[in-house]
C-alpha positions as CSV (number, residue, x, y, z in Angstrom):
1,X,-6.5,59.5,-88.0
2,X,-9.4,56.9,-88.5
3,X,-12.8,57.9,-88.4
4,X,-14.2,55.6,-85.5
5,X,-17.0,53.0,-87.4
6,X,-18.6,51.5,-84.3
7,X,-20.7,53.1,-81.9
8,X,-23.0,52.6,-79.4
9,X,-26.6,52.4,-81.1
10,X,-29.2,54.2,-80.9
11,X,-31.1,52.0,-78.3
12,X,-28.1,52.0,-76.1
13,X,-27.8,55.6,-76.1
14,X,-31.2,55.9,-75.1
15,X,-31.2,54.0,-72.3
16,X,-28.2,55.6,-71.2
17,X,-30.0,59.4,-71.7
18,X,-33.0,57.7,-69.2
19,X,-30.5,56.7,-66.5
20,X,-29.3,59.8,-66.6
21,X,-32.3,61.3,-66.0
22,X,-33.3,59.2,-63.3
23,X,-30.2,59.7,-61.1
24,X,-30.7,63.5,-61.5
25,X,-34.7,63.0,-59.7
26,X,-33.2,60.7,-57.6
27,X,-31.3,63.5,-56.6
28,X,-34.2,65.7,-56.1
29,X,-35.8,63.0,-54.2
30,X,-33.2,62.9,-51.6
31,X,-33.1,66.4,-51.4
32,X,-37.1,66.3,-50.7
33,X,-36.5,63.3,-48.1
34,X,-34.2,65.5,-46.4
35,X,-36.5,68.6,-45.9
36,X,-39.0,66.3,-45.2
37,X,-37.3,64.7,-42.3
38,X,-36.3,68.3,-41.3
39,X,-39.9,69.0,-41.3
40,X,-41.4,66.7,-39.3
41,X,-38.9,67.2,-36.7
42,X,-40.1,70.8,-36.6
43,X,-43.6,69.7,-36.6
44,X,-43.6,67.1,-34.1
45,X,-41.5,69.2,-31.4
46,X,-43.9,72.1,-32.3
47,X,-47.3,69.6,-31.3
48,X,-45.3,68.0,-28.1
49,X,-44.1,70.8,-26.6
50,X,-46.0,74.1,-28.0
51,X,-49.6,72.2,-28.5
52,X,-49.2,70.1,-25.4
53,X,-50.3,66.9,-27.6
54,X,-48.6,63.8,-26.3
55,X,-46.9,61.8,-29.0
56,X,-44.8,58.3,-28.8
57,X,-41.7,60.5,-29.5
58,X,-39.8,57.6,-29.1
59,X,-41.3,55.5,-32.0
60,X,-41.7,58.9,-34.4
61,X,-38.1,59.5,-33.7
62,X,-36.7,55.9,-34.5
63,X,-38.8,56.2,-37.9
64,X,-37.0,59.4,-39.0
65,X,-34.1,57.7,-37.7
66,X,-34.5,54.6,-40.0
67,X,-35.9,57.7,-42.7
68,X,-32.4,59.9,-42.4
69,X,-30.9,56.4,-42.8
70,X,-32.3,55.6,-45.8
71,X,-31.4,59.0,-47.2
72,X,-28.3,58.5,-46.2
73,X,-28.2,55.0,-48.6
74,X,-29.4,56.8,-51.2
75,X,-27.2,59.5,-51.7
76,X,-24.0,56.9,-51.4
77,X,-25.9,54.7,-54.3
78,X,-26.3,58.4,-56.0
79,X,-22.6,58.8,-55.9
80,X,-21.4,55.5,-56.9
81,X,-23.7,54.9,-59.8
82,X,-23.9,56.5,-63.2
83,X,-27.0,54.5,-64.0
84,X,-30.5,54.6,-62.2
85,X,-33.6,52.7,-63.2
86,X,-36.9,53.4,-62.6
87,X,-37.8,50.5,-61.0
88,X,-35.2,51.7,-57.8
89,X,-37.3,55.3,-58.2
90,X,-40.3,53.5,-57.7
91,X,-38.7,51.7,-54.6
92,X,-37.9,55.2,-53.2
93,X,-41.3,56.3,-54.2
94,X,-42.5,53.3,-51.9
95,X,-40.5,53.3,-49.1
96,X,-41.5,56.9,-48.4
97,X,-45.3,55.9,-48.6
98,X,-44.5,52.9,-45.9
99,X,-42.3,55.5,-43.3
100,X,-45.1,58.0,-43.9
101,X,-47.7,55.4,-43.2
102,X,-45.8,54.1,-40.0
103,X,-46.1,58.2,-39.0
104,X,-49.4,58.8,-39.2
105,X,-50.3,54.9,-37.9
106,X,-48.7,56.6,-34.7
107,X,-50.5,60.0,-34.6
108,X,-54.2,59.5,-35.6
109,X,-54.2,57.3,-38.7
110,X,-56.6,58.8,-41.4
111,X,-57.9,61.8,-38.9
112,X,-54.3,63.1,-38.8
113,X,-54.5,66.3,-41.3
114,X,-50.7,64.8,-42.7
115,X,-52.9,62.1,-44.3
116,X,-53.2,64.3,-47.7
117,X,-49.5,63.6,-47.8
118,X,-50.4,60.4,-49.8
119,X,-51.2,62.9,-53.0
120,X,-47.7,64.1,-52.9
121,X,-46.1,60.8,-53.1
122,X,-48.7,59.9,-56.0
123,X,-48.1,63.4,-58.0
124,X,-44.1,62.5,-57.4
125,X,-44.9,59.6,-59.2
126,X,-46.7,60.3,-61.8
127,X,-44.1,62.4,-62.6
128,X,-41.2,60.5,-62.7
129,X,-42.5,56.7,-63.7
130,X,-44.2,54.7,-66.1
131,X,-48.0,54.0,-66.2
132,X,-47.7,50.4,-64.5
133,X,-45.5,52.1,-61.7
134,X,-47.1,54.7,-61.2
135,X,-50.6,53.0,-60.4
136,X,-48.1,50.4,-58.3
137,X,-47.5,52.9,-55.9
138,X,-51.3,54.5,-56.4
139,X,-52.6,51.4,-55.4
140,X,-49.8,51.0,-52.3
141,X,-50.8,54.1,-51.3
142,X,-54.9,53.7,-51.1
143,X,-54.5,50.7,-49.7
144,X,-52.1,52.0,-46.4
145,X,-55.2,54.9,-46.5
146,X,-57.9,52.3,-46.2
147,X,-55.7,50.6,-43.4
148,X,-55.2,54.1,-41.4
149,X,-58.9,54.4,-41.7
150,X,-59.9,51.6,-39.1
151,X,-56.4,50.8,-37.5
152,X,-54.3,53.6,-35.5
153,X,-53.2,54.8,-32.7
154,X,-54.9,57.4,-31.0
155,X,-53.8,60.5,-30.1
156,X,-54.6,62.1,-26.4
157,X,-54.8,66.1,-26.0
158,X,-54.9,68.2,-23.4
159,X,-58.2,67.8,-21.3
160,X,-58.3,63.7,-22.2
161,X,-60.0,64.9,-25.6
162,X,-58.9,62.3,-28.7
163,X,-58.5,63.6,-32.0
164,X,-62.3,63.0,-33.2
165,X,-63.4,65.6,-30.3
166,X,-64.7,69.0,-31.5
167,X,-62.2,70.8,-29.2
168,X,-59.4,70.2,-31.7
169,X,-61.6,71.1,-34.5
170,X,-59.2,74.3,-34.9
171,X,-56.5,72.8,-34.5
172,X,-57.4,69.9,-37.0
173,X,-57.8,72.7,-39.7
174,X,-54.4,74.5,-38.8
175,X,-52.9,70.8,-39.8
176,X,-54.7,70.9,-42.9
177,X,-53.2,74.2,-43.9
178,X,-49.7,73.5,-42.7
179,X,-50.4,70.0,-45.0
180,X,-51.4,71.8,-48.1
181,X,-49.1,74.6,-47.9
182,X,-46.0,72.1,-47.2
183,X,-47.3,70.0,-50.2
184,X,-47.9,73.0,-52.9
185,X,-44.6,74.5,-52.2
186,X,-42.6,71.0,-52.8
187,X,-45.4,70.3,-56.0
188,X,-43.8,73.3,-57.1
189,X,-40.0,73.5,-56.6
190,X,-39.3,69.9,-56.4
191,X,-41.8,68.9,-59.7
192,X,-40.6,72.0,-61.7
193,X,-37.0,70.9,-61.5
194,X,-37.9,67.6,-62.3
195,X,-40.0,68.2,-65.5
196,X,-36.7,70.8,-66.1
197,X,-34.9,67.1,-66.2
198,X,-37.7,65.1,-68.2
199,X,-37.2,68.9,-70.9
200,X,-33.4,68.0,-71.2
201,X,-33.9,64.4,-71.8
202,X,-36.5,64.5,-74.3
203,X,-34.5,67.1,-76.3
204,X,-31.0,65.1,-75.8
205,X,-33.3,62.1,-77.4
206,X,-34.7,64.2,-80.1
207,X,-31.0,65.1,-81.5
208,X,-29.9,61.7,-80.7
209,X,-32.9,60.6,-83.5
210,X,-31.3,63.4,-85.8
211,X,-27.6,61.8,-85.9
212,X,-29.4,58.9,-86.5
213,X,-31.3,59.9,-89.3
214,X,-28.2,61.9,-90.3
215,X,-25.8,59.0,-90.0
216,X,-28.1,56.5,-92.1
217,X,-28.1,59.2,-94.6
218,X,-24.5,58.9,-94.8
219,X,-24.0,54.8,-94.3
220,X,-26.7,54.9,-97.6
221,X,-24.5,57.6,-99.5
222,X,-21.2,55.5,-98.8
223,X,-23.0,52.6,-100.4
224,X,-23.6,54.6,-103.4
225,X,-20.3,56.1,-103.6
226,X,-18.5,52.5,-102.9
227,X,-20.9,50.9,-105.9
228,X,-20.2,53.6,-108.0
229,X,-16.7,53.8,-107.6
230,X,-16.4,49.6,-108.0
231,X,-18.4,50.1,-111.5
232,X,-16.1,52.9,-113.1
233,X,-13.5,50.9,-111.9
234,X,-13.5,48.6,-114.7
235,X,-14.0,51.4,-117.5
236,X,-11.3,53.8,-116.3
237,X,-8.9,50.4,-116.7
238,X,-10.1,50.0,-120.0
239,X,-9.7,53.6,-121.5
240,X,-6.2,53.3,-119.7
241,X,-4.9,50.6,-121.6
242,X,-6.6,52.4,-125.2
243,X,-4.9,55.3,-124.3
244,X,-1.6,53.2,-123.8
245,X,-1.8,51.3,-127.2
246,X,-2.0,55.1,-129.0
247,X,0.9,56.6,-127.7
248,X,2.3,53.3,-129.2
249,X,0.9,54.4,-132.3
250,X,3.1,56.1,-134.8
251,X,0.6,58.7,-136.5
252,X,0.3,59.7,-132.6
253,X,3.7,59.8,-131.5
254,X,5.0,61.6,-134.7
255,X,2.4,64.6,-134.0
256,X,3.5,66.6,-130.8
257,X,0.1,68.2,-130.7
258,X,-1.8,64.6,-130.3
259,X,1.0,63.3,-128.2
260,X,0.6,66.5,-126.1
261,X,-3.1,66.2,-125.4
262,X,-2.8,62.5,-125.2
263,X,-0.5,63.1,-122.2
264,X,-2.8,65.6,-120.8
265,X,-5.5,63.1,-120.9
266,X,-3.7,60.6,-119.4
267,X,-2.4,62.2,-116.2
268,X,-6.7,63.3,-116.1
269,X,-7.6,59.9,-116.0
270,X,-4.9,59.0,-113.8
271,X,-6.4,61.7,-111.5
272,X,-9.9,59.8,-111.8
273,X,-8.3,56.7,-110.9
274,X,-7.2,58.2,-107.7
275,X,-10.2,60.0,-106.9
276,X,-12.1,56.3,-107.3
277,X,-9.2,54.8,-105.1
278,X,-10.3,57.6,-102.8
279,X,-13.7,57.0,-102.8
280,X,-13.0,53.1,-101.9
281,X,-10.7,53.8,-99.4
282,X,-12.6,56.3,-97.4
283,X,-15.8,54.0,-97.8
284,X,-14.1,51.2,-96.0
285,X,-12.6,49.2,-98.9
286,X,-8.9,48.7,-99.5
287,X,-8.4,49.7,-96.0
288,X,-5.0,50.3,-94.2
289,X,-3.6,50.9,-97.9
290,X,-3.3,54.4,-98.3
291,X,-2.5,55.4,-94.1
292,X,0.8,56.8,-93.8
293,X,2.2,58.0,-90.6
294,X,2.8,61.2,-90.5
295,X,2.7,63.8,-88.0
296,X,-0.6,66.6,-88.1
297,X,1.6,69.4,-89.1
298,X,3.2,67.0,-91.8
299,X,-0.4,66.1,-92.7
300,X,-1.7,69.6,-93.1
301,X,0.9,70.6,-95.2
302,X,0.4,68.0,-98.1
303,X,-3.3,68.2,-97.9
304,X,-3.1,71.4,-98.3
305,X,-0.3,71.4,-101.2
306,X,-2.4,68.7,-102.9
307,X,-5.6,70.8,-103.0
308,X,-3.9,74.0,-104.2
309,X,-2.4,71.6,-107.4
310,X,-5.9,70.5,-108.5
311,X,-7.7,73.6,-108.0
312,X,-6.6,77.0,-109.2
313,X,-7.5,79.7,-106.6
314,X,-6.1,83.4,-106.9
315,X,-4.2,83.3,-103.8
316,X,-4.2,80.7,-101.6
317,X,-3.3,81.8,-97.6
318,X,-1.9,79.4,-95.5
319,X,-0.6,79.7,-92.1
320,X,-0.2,76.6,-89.3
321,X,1.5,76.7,-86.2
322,X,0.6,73.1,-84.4
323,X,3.5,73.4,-81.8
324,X,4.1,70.9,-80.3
325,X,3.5,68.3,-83.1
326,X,2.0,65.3,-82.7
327,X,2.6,61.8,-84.4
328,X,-0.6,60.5,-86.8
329,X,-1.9,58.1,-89.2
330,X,-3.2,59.9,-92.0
331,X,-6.8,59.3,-93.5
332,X,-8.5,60.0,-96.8
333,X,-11.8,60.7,-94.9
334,X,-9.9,63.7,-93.1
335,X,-8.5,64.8,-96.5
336,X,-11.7,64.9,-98.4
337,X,-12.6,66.6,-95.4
338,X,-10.6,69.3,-95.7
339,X,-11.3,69.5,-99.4
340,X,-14.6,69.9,-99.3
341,X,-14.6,72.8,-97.1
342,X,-11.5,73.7,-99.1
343,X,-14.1,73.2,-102.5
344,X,-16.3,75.4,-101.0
345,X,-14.8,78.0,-100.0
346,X,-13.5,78.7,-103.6
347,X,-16.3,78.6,-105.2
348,X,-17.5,81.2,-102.8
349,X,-14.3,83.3,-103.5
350,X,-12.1,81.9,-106.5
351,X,-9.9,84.9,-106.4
352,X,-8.9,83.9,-102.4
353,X,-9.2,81.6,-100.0
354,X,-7.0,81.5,-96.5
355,X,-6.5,78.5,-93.9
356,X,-5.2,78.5,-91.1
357,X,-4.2,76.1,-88.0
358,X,-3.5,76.4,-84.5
359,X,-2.9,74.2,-81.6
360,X,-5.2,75.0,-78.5
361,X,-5.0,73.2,-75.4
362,X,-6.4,69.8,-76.4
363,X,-7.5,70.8,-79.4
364,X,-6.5,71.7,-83.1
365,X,-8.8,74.3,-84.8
366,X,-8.8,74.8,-88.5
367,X,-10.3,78.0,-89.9
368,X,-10.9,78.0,-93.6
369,X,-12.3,81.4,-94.8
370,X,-13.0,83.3,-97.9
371,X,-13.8,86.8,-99.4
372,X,-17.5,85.9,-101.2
373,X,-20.7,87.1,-100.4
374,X,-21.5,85.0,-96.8
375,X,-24.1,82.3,-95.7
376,X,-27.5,83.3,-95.8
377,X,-29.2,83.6,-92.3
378,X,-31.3,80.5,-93.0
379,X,-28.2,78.3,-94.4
380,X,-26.3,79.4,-91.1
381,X,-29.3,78.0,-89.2
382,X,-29.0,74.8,-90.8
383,X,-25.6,74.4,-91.2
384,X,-24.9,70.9,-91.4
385,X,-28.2,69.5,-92.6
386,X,-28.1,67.6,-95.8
387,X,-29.2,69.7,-99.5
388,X,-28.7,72.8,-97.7
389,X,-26.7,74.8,-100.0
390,X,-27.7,77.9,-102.1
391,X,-26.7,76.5,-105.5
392,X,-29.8,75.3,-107.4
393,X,-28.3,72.1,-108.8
394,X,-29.5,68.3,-107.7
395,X,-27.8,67.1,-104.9
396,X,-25.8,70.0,-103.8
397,X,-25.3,70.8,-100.1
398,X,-23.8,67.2,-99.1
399,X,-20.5,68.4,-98.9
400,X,-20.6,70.3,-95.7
401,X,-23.2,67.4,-94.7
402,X,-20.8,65.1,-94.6
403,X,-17.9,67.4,-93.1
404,X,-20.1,67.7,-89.9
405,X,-20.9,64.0,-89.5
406,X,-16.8,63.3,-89.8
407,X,-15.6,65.7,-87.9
408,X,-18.4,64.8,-85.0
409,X,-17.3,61.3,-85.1
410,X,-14.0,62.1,-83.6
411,X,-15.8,64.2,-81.3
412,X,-15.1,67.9,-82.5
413,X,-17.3,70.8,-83.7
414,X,-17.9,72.6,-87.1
415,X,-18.9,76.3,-87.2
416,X,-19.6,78.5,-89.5
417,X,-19.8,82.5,-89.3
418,X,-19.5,85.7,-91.7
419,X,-16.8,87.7,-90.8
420,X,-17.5,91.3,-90.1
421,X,-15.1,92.3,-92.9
422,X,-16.7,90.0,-95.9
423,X,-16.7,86.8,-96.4
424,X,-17.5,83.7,-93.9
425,X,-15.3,81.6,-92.2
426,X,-15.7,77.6,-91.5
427,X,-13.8,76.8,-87.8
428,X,-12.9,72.5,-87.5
429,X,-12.2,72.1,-84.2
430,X,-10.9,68.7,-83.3
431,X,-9.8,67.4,-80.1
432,X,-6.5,66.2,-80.3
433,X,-7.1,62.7,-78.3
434,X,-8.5,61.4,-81.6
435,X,-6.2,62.2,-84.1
436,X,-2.8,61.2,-82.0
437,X,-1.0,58.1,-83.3
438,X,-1.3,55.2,-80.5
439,X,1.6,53.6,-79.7
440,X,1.3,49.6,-79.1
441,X,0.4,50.1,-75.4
442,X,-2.5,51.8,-76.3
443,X,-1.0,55.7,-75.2
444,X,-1.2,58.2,-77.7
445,X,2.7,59.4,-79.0
């Protein structure tokens, strides 16, 4: 049961987050493309055959053709990649600009009313790129409207009339509306769900920044506890060996009262010692040491017998049922672990404190409650976060700190609640995956 020490950094996971985020609007752009397409199919059947206006339906066609295509390209790179950059937005962004431009190149150039279609493309990607991409496809974009200005082909209307003639005046401005309304609507749904996106990103990376500042707090409080350990190291030796010599000592052993609290003082600082061998192994040192293999119910069972020998506690509940088993290496991270909430729990209640363990699905859940007064609102809000604790001593509050950090390491959840009969209750879940033993090919026993 090893706490996992590498993982991907902060950097990584960051990019990873923006990816993400891109392959979701890349999703939305597709979706866009392919009410788009649907759209000008509409629209150019409606101006052929309703309006009369005759159009190169044969060139319009094979661009939405080579349009639907691309679509078609897009989606399949959607589904086969987890990762999307935004340069390959941008080239979306672009291509859309050139089949737009190829469009309106056939049906009036810059007189068409479509041509405002150019701002929808720029808003698109304003949204979703960086500065220098987004005046990338800005300037694209001008410059095919500058082009449409002097070059295009020219549309003939009923009554030999171009587009330029008064006659379509009308019908000029029904474009325009069709163009704006067409253009608000997608602003709206397709940008909306889009910032939704950019919302989720920026508040995954926000609590990515939190573990991080969480998990250096812990990396510098391991430090500590690893230095500090080292340096009562030698001491604890020393008083060891003085203690040794006076149970040698005849005044000593002739006195059953000194030999008595010399014996009691021994097996306390034999109980330091440990706790410092503790301390190192859990910190990294000495490790591979102390890990027995074991199984979780095995595991549960000593923790739980060791804790109720060092601490006295009214009446101690204890109830596990992890059926079916499962083989482990036990760690002293997940011990201190447990002891901490353990710790807690009877200092809320000393008179009783009650545990118990289940197997559920995948996972195991560890409830550890007591019969005291209950979290305060605001602790419950910030369970987890370092110093937040409601006893008014330096340094208090890292306990459950450091509980949350382990237990997310392997992946599972700490919650805390107040029971509705008294008391609060402190619910491990773990996911079973990362506690089971590996067997030499790798499978977990």
């Amino acid at each position: 049961m090893h706490v996992p020490m590498a993982e991907p950094s902060a950097t990584t996971l960051l990019a990873g987050t923006a990816e993400t985020t891109n392959r979701k609007n890349l999703l939305l752009l597709i979706q866009l493309r392919a009410l788009a397409v649907l759209g000008q199919v509409v629209t150019i059947l409606y101006v052929a055959v309703v309006l009369g206006v005759t159009l190169p339906l044969v060139q319009l066609f094979v661009v939405l053709g080579a349009l639907a295509a691309l679509n078609l390209l897009a989606l399949l790179r959607y589904r086969i990649t987890t990762g999307i950059t935004s340069a390959e937005l941008m080239m979306q962004l672009l291509l859309d600009v050139a089949a737009l431009t190829m469009q309106l190149y056939l049906t009036g150039g810059a007189t068409n009313p479509f041509i405002s279609l150019y701002l929808l493309q720029v808003i698109l990607a304003a949204v979703l790129l960086d500065r220098l991409a987004v005046w990338v496809v800005v300037a694209v974009a001008t410059g095919c409207f500058i082009f449409l200005s002097g070059t295009y082909r020219e549309l003939v209307i009923p009554g030999g009339h171009d587009l330029a003639g008064g006659r379509i005046f009308g019908l000029h401005i029904q474009g325009m509306l069709i163009s704006f309304v067409l253009a608000a609507i997608l602003v709206v749904v397709f940008v909306g769900r889009i910032q939704r996106n950019l919302r989720a990103r920026d508040a995954y990376v926000a609590e990515l920044r939190q573990h991080s500042v969480e998990e250096d707090h812990v990396v510098r409080m391991g430090l500590l506890a690893s230095g500090a350990a080292h340096e009562l190291g030698t001491p604890l030796a020393t008083l060891s060996v003085i203690m040794g010599d006076w149970q040698q000592m005849p005044a000593i052993a002739s006195d059953p009262a000194l030999s008595g609290e010399l014996a009691e003082m021994q097996a306390e600082l034999d109980r330091c010692k440990a706790i410092v061998s503790g301390i190192l192994l859990s910190s990294g040192d000495m490790r591979g040491e102390g890990t027995v293999r074991t199984t979780l119910g095995r595991f549960l069972d000593e923790t739980v017998a060791e804790w109720r020998m060092s601490r006295p506690v009214g009446r101690l509940d204890y109830q596990a049922k992890i059926e079916p088993d499962i083989a482990i290496v036990s760690d002293a991270a997940m011990k201190q672990v447990l002891a901490n909430v353990l710790d807690n729990a009877r200092e809320a209640s000393p008179d009783f404190v009650g545990i118990t363990a289940r197997r559920i699905g995948g996972d195991v859940v560890i409830g550890i409650r007591d019969a005291g007064p209950g979290f305060a609102e605001e602790r419950l809000k910030s369970f987890g976060k370092p110093y937040n604790s409601g006893k008014n001593r330096p340094g208090s509050g890292l306990g459950l700190f450091l509980v949350v950090n382990v237990v997310r390491k392997l992946g599972g959840t700490v919650v805390a609640v107040n029971n509705p009969e008294g008391g609060a209750t402190v619910r491990l879940t773990l996911p079973l995956r990362a506690l089971a033993l590996k067997d030499e090919d790798g499978s977990g026993a």
